[in-house]
N, C-alpha and C positions, 0 to 999 in steps of 0.2 A: 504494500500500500504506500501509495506516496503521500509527504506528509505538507502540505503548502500552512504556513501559521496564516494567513487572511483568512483561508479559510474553515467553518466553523459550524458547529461548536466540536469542540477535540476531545477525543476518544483514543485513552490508550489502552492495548491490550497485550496481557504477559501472561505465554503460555507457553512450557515445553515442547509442546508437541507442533508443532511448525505448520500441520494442515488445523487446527482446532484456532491457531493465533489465526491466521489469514483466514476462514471462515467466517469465524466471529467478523474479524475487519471489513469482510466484503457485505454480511449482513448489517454491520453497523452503517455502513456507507451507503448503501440502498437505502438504510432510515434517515440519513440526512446527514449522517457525522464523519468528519473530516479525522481518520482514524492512524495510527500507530503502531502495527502489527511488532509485539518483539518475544523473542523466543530464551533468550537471556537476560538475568539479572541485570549483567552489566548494560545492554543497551535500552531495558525496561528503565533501568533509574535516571539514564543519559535522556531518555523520550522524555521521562518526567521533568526535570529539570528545565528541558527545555520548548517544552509547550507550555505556551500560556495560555490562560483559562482553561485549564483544562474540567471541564463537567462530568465525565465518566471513566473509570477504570474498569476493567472488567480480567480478574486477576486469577490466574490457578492456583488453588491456595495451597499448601505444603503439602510435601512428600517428606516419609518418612527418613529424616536426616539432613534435609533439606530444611531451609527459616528464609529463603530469600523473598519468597513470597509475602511471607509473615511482615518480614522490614520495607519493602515495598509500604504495604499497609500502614506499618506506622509512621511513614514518613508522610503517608499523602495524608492521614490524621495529624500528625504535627503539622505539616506547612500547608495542606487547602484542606482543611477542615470541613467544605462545602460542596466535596467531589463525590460524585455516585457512585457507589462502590455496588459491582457485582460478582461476589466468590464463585467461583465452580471447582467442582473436584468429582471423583468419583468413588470420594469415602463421603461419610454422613457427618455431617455437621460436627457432633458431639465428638466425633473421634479426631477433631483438625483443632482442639482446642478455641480459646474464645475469639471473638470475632467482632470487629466492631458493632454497637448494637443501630447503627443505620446499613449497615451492609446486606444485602440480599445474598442468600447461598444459594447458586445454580448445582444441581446432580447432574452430571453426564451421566450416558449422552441428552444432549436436550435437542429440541428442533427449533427452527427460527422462530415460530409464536412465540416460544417457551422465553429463547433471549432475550428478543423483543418486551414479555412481558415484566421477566426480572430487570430488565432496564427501565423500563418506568414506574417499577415499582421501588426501584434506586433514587433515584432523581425523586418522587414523592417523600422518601425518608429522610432525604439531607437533613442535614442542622438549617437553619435559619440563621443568614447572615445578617 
């Protein structure tokens, strides 16, 4: 996905699995958002950094051994506090430990409705700035 900053709104997404990131991105870009496909920590936190306004994350939450997901999360909770957050995994909630309490948890696999609709049920959750 190419990532132009004009335009908008920005969408980043951090997944291991390289067809699940670019999925997501091409479903998010059909809904209208100017998206971020990254497959590594390091270019997921590079994306973050450097998008601005960013309004949605949509993050694969940890794997066992793995926390880069986890730190992602807490960064975009310390520095945009007003970002849409949507977990996916294909453990159960309870077993990914806590989670921020605006975040949506997506189960893989899911299908476009399903994304679609943990995305707006993200963006509904935000904090209020």
């Amino acid at each position: 996905m190419n990532f132009t900053p004009s335009a908008g709104p920005n969408a980043l997404v951090f997944d291991r699995a390289s067809m699940v990131a670019e999925t997501v991105a091409m479903v998010l870009e059909d809904a209208g958002y100017q998206t971020r496909a990254t497959m590594t920590y390091r270019d997921a936190r590079r994306a973050f950094q450097e998008m601005n306004e960013l309004v949605l994350m949509v993050v694969h939450a940890d794997t066992p051994g793995e926390r880069r997901g986890r730190e992602l999360l807490n960064a975009a909770l310390r520095d945009r506090p007003d970002t849409a957050i949507v977990i996916v995994s294909s453990r159960l909630p309870e077993d990914l430990g806590p989670a921020p309490s605006s975040a949506v948890f997506l189960v893989k696999p899911f299908d476009r409705e399903q994304l679609l609709d943990a995305v707006e049920r993200a963006r509904l959750a935000r904090p209020a700035t």
